[in-house]
C-alpha positions in Angstrom: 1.2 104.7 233.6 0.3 102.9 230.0 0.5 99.3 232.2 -1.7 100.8 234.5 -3.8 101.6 231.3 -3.7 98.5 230.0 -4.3 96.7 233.3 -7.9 98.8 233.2 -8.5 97.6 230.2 -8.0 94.1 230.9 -10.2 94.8 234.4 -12.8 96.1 231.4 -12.9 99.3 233.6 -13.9 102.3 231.3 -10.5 105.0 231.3 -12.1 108.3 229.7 -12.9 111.1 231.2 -14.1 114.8 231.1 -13.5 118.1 231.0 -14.9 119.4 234.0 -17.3 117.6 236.4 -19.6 116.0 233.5 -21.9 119.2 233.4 -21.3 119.0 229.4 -20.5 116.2 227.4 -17.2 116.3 225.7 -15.4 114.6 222.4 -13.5 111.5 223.8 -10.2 110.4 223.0 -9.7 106.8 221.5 -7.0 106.7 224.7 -9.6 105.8 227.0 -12.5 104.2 225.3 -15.3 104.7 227.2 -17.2 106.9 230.3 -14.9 106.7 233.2 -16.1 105.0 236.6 -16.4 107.4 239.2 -15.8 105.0 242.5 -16.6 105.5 246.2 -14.2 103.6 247.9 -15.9 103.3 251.2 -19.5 102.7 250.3 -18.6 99.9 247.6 -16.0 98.0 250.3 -16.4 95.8 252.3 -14.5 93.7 255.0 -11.6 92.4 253.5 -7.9 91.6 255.0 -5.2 93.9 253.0 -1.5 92.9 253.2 -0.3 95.0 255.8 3.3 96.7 255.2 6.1 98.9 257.3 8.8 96.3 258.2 11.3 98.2 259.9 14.7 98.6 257.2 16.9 100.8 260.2 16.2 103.0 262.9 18.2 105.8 264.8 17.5 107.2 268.2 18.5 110.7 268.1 21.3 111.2 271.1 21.2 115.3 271.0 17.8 117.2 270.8 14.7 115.7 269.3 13.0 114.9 266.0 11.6 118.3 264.6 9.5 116.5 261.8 11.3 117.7 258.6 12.6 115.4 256.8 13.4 115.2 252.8 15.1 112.3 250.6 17.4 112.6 247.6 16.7 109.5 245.4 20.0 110.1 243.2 22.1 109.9 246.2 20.3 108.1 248.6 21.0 110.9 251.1 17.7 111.4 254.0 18.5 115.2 255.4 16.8 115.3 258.7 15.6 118.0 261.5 16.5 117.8 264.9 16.1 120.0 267.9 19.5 122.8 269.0 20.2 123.1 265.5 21.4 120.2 263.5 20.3 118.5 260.6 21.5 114.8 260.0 22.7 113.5 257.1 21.9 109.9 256.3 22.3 107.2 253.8 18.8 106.2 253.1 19.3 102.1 252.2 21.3 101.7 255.4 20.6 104.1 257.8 24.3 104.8 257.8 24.8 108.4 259.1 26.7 110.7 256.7 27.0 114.0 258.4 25.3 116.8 260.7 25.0 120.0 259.1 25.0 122.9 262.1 22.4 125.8 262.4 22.7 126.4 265.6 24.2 130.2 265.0 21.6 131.2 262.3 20.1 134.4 263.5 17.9 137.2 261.9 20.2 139.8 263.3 23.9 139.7 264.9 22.2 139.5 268.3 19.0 138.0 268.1 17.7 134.3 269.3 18.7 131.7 267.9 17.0 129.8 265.0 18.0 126.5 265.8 15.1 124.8 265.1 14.7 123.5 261.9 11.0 122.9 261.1 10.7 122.1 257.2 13.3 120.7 254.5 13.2 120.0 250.5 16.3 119.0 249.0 17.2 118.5 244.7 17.2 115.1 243.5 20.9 114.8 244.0 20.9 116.7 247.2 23.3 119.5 246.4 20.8 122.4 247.3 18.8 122.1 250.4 16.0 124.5 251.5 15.2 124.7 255.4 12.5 126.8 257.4 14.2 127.5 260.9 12.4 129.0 263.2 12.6 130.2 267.0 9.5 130.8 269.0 9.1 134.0 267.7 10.6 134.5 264.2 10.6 131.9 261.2 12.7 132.2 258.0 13.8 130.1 254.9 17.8 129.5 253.7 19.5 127.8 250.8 22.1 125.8 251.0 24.7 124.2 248.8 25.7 120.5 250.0 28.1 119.4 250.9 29.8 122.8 250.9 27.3 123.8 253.7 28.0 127.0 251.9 24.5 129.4 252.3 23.5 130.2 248.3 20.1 132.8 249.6 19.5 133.7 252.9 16.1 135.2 254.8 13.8 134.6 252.0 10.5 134.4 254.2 10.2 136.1 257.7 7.2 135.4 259.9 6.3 136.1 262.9 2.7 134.2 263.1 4.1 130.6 263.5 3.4 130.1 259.8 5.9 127.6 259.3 3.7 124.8 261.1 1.8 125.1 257.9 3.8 126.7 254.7 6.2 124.1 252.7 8.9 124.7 250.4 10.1 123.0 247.4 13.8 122.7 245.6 12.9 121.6 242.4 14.9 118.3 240.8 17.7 119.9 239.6 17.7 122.4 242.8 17.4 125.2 239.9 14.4 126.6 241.1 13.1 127.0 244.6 9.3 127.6 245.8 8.9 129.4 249.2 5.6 131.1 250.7 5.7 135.1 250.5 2.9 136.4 252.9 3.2 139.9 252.7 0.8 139.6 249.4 -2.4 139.1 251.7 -3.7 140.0 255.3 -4.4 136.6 256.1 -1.7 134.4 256.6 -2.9 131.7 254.8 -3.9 133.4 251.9 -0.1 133.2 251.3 1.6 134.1 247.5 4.6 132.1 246.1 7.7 133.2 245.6 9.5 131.3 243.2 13.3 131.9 242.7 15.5 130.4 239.8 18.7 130.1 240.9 20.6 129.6 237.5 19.5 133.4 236.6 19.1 134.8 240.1 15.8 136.1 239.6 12.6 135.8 241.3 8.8 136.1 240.2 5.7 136.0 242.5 3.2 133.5 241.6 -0.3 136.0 242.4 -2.7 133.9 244.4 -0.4 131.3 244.7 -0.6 129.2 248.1 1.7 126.7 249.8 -0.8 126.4 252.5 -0.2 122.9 254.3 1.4 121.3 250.9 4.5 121.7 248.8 4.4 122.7 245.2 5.8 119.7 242.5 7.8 119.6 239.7 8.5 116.9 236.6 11.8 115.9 236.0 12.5 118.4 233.0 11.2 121.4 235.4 9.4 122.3 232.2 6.0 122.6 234.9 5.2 122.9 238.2 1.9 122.3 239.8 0.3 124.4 242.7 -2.9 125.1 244.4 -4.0 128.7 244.6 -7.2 130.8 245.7 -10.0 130.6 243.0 -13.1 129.3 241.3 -13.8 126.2 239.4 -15.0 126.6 236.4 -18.6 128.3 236.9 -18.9 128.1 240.6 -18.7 131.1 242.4 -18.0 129.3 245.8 -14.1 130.4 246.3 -11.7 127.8 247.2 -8.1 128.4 248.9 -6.7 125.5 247.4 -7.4 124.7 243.5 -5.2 123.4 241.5 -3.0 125.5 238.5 -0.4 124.8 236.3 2.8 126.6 235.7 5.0 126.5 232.5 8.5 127.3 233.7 9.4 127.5 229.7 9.0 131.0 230.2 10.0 133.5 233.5 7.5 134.9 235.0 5.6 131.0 234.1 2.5 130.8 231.7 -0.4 129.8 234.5 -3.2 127.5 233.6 -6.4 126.4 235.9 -7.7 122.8 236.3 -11.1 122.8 237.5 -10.1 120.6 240.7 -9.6 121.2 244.1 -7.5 119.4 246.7 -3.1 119.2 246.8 -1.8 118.4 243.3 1.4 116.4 242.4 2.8 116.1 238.4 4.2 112.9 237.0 8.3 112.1 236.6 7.9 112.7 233.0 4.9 115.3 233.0 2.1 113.9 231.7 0.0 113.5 234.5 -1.6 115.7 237.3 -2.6 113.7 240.3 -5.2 115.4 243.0 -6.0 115.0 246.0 -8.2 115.9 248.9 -11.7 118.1 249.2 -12.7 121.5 248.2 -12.2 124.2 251.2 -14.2 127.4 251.2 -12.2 130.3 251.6 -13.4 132.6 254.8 -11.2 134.8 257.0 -13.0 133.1 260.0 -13.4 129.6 259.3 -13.7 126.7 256.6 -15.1 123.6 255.5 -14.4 121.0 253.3 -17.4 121.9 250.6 -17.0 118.8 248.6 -16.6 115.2 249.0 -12.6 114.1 249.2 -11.1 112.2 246.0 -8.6 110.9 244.3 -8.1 111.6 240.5 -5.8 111.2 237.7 -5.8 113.5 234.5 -3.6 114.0 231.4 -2.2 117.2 231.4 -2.1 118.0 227.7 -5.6 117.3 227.3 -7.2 117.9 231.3 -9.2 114.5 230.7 -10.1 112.2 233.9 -8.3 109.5 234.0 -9.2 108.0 237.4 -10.7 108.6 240.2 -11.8 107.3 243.9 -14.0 109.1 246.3 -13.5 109.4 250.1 -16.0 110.9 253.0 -16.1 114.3 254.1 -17.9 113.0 257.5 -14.7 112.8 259.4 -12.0 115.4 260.9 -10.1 115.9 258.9 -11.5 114.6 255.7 -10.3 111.7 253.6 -7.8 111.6 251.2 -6.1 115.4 252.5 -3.2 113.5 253.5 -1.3 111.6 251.3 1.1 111.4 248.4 1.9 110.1 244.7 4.1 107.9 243.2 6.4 109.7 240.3 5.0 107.4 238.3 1.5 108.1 239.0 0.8 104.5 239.3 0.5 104.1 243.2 -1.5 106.5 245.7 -1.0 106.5 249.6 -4.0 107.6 251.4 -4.8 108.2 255.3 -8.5 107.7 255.6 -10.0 108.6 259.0 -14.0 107.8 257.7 -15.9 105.4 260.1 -17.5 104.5 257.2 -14.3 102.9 256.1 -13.9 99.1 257.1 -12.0 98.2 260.6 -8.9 96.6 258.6 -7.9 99.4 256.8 -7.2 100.9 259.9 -6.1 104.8 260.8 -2.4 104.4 259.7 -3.7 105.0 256.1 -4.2 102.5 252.5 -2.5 102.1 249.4 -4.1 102.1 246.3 -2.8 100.8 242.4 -4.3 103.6 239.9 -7.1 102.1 238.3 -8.4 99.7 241.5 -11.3 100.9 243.7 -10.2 99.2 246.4 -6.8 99.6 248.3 -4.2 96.9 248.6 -2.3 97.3 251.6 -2.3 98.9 254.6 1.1 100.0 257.1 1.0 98.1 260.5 -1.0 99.3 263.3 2.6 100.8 264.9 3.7 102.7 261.6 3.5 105.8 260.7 1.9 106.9 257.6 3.6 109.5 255.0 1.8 112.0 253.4 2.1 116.1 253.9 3.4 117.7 257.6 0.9 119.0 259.8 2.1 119.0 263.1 5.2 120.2 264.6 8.1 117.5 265.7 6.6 115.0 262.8 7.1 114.5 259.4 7.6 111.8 256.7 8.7 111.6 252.7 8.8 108.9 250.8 11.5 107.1 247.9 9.5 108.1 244.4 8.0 104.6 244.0 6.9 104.7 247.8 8.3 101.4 248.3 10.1 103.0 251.5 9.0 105.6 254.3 11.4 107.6 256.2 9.8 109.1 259.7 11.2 111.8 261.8 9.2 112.0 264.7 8.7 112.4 268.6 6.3 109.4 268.4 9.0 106.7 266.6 12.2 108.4 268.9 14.1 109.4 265.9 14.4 108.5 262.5 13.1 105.1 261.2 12.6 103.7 257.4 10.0 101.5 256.7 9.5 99.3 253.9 6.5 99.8 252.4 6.1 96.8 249.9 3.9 93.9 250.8 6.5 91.0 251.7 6.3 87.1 250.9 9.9 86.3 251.7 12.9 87.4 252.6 14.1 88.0 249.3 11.7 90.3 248.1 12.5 92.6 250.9 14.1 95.8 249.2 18.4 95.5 248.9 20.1 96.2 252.0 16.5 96.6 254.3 16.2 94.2 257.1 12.9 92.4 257.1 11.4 89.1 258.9 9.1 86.6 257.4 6.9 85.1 258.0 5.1 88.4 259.4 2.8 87.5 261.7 4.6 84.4 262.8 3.1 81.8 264.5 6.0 81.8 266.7 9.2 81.1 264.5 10.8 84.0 261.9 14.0 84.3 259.6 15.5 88.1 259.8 17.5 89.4 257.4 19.7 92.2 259.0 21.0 95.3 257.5 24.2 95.3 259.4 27.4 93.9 258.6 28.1 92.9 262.3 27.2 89.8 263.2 24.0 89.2 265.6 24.8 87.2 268.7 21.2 87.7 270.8 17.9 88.8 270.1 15.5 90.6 272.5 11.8 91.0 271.7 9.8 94.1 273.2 6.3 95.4 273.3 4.7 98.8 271.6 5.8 100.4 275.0 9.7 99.1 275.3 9.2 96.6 277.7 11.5 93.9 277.1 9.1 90.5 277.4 11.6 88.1 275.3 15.2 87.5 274.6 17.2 84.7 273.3 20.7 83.9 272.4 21.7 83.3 268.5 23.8 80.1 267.5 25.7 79.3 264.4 23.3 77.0 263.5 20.4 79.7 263.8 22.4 81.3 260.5 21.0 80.6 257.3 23.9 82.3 254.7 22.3 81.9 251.3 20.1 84.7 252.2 21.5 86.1 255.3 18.3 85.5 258.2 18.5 84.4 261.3 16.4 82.1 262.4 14.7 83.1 265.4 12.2 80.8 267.9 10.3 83.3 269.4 8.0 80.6 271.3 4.7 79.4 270.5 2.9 80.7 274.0 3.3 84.6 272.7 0.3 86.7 273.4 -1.2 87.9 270.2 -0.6 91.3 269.2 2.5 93.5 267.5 6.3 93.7 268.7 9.7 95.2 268.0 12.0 92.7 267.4 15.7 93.5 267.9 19.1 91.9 266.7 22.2 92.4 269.0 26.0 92.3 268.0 28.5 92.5 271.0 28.9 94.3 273.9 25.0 94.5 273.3 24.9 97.2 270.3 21.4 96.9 268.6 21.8 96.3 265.0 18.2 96.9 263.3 14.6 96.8 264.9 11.8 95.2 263.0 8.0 95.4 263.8 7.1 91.8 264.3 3.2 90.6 264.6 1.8 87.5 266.1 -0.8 85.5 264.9 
């Protein structure tokens, strides 16, 4: 975050913000120099091309059941944990797509004889994946379990039961260390998304409920120390009496029950690695048994959390369904911000699959390919995505993509600044000849090139001279008469086994 600092310095773009929403002026620290910029993204763009992103690193079709949508990553192990349909959860390594192990749920029940919760709708996992917590759910009933891994053995069991469907909307959290563990606790209100938070610490075995506390449609987040842990909740801001089901507070897990602090903002919130920044995003939505609207135009912002000053911030457009900027996530580092913007304000390039932006621009830099999928927060059943803490990979399980699939989500120049172990082509779009780099370590003997749909339109055999081993790509001719538009392009080993998929555009 201080190179992002610096880099707005050098930009000349003012860095200091203030306490509230500028309705009184405040003492500035010599941090940030000068009145921050507040930016509106849409109105001050214009058309412009953006490196587009999402080369295909691995993919696995799921051969029992479907894709459930939860999904969650361990960074320390490189482990992806994800749902499928009849009750298993795969196991895979997340640089090679190498699967791992299946952890079975198929006989989790609420009672001896009940149905069934085979379906596991939601995951969070500790930074070195050794405690895992999954929503399961049946048609009927939905409840959250702990899990040690690799034991498989259950640590807490039942900790939310619902019978609304709930769980197409509540998200937990296992903290870094897997101490503590944030799940939704709905008997606190009538409504079911005016949700509390239970939040158990699984060193002591205790529990505290965090009052007005909501994990409505977004997981809580923790630093690295799990000295805090930020939340939205059901409130005010500051002197305005609207009230809002999703500000943002802070937590200070120094003590049990935590110390609870507001921050006059509204939206998801997400804390820095090393905890000294709050990131925020999305609009401000009234609070109304019946009904709500976003009140507030979407944004993006940045503050310090020792001192609640603005750092940064980016406006969206409420104008659109659902608004800008509700979907998205953070980098650890606070430096990088993922975005879907659905505006038709916002220009044709940046497309609906969603922008990246660099704290301290006010204008993205990249954009996934039109057949990726963006990552940001769950909202729909059978599709999910999470991404590695730098967001330089995105791993999807959904209907839509057939399984699981990671993405690479840094803009590429050449094969070697793909990320180690991915598979990636370049030039991408081709003007009708590619090197690909393959993740396998079986050797590719054909190549087959297909449409959005599947159809197979191309295939080609590969010779030794199409090799090229001081990088590992093949080089593939894939034909200068190729109808514009985007393509899966798939390596074969023998007896036809596909070896990675890549999306593949043509200029």
């Amino acid at each position: 975050m201080d190179t992002v600092l610096y880099a707005l310095r050098q930009r000349g773009v003012a860095t200091v913000a203030s306490a509230g929403w500028g309705r009184r002026p405040v003492i500035v620290p010599l941090l940030f120099l000068s009145l921050i910029v507040m930016v509106s993204s849409f109105e001050a763009a214009r058309a412009q091309p953006l490196s587009v992103v999402g080369n295909v690193m691995w993919r696995i079709p799921y051969l029992r059941g479907n894709p459930t949508g939860a999904v969650a990553y361990a960074p320390s192990a490189d482990l992806v944990f994800a749902g499928a349909q009849q009750g298993e959860i795969y196991v895979v390594r997340g640089t090679s797509g190498v699967p791992i192990d299946t952890i079975s749920i198929d006989n989790w029940r609420l009672t001896p004889n009940g149905r069934p919760l085979d379906n596991p709708s939601d995951l969070s996992c500790s930074r070195d994946g050794r405690v895992i917590a999954v929503t399961v759910r049946n048609d009927d009933h939905s409840k959250v379990v702990v899990l040690e891994y690799p034991s498989k053995r259950i640590l807490l069991d039942s900790l939310y039961i619902d019978k609304r469907q709930s769980w197409r909307h509540f998200r937990i959290t296992v903290s870094p260390t897997g101490r503590f563990v944030a799940v939704p606790d709905t008997g606190f209100y009538t409504y079911s998304w005016r949700n509390g938070i239970r939040l158990y610490d699984l060193v002591e075995g205790t529990s505290c409920e965090i009052s007005n506390g909501s994990i409505y449609a977004g997981p809580v987040d923790f630093d690295d120390a799990e000295r805090y842990m930020v939340y939205t909740r059901i409130g005010t801001i500051g002197s305005d009496g609207q009230v809002y089901r999703n500000c943002i507070s802070i937590a200070d897990l120094s003590t049990f029950p935590p110390a609870v602090r507001n921050l006059n903002d509204y939206g998801r919130g997400s804390i820095s690695a090393d905890g000294r920044y709050i990131m925020v995003s999305g609009a401000g939505i009234g609070m109304n048994p019946d009904w709500s609207d976003p009140i507030t135009r979407p944004r993006a912002s940045v503050y310090d959390r020792a001192t609640d000053s603005l750092i940064w911030r980016v406006s969206g457009d409420y104008r659109s369904q659902p608004p800008d900027f509700v979907q998205h996530q953070w980098s650890k580092d606070a430096g990088t911000f993922f975005t879907r913007g659905t505006s038709t304000s916002a220009p044709p390039d940046w497309g609906s699959r969603g922008v990246f932006y660099r704290v301290g621009d006010s204008l993205p830099y990249a954009r996934p390919c039109d057949t990726c999928y963006f990552n940001g927060q769950v909202l729909t059943d059978g599709y999910g995505t999470v991404g590695t803490p730098d967001l330089r990979v995105t791993f999807i399980n959904a209907f839509g993509s057939g399984g699981l699939v990671a993405y690479s989500m840094t803009p590429t120049t050449s094969v070697e600044d793909a990320p180690i172990g991915s598979s990636v082509v370049y030039p991408n779009p081709s003007t009708g000849e590619v090197r690909m780099r393959c993740a396998s370590p079986q050797i590719a003997i054909r190549w087959g090139l297909a449409s959005v749909s599947g159809q197979e339109i191309a295939r080609g055999l590969l010779t030794a001279q199409d090799a090229q081993p001081t990088d590992g790509a093949y080089v593939i001719r894939l034909g200068t008469d190729l109808p514009h538009g985007t393509y899966f392009l798939t390596l074969y080993g023998e007896q036809g086994t596909a070896l990675c998929t890549q999306n593949v555009g043509r200029q």
